[in-house]
N, C-alpha and C positions, 0 to 999 in steps of 0.2 A: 254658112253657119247661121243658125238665128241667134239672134243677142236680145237683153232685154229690153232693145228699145222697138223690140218686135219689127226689127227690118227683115224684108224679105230674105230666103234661105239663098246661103251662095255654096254651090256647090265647093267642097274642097279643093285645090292645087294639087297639081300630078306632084310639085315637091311637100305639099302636105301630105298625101299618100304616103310616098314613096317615107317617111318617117312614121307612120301605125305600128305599132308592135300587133302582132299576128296572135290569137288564143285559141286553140281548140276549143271544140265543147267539152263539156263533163262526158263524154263517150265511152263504153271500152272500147278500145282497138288492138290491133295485133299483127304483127305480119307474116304473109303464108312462107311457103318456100322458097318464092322466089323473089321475098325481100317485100312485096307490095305489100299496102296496110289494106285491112281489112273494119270496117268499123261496122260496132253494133248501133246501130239509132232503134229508138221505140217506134214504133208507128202509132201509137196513142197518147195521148199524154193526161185525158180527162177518164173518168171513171165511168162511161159510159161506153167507151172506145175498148178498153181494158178488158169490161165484164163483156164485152161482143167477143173479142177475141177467147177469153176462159168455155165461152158459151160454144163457139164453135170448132174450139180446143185446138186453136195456132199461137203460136207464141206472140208475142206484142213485140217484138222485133224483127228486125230486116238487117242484111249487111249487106252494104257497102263498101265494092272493092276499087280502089283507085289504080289509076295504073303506074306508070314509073313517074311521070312528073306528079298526080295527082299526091304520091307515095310521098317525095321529097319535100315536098311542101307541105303535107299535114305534119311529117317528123320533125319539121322547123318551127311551126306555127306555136312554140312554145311562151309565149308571152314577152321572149326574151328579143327575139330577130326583129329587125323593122321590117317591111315591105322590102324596101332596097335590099338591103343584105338578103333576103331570104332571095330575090332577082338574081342577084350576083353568085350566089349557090347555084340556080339553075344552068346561070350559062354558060359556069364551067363544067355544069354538068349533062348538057346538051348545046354542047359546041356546033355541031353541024345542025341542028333545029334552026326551022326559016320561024320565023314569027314567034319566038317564045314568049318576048314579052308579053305579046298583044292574048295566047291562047294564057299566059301565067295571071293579067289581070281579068281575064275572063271567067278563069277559075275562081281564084276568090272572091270576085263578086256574087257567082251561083252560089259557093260555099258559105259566103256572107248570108245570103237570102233566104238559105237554107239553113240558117242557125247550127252552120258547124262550127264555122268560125267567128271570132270578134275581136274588134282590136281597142 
């Protein structure tokens, strides 16, 4: 963390993590038939990106389909779940999953990076 005595940045604690309340973006999303979410992101966001898209007449959106893990964890990532808990959701809900943790904080960090999510 930086502080204001401008000491170098220390990265967070996995029990720092594991206590972030999870937020979607402002997205629409939806889920298909078979339960997985579906999310709208813009692919533009500046007014030059926008009028290209009008111009060459594609829409300024894209979706974004996640799949069953991807699925249960954006439907958590309500402001409300920490890390941990939203952890604990998954692994009773892929019990036989080798590695969920290690692929669940991978996700969120892409999702982080990619400003789906924040906490």
């Amino acid at each position: 963390m930086l502080t204001k005595n401008k000491e170098k940045y220390r990265p967070p604690t996995v029990e720092e993590i594991l206590q972030y309340r999870l937020r979607r973006a402002d997205f629409e999303w939806s889920t298909n038939a078979e339960g997985l979410v579906e999310i709208k992101v813009p692919k533009f966001n500046g007014n030059l990106g926008k009028s290209f898209c009008k111009i060459i007449k594609k829409e300024n959106i894209f979706t974004a389909n996640m799949d069953k893990l991807g699925s249960l964890v954006w439907k958590n990532c309500d402001g409300n779940n920490t890390v941990k808990q939203i952890l604990e959701i998954i692994k009773k809900e892929f019990p036989e999953e080798k590695n969920i943790d290690q692929r669940f904080f991978s996700f969120i960090q892409q999702m982080g990076s990619l400003n789906y999510i924040d906490y």
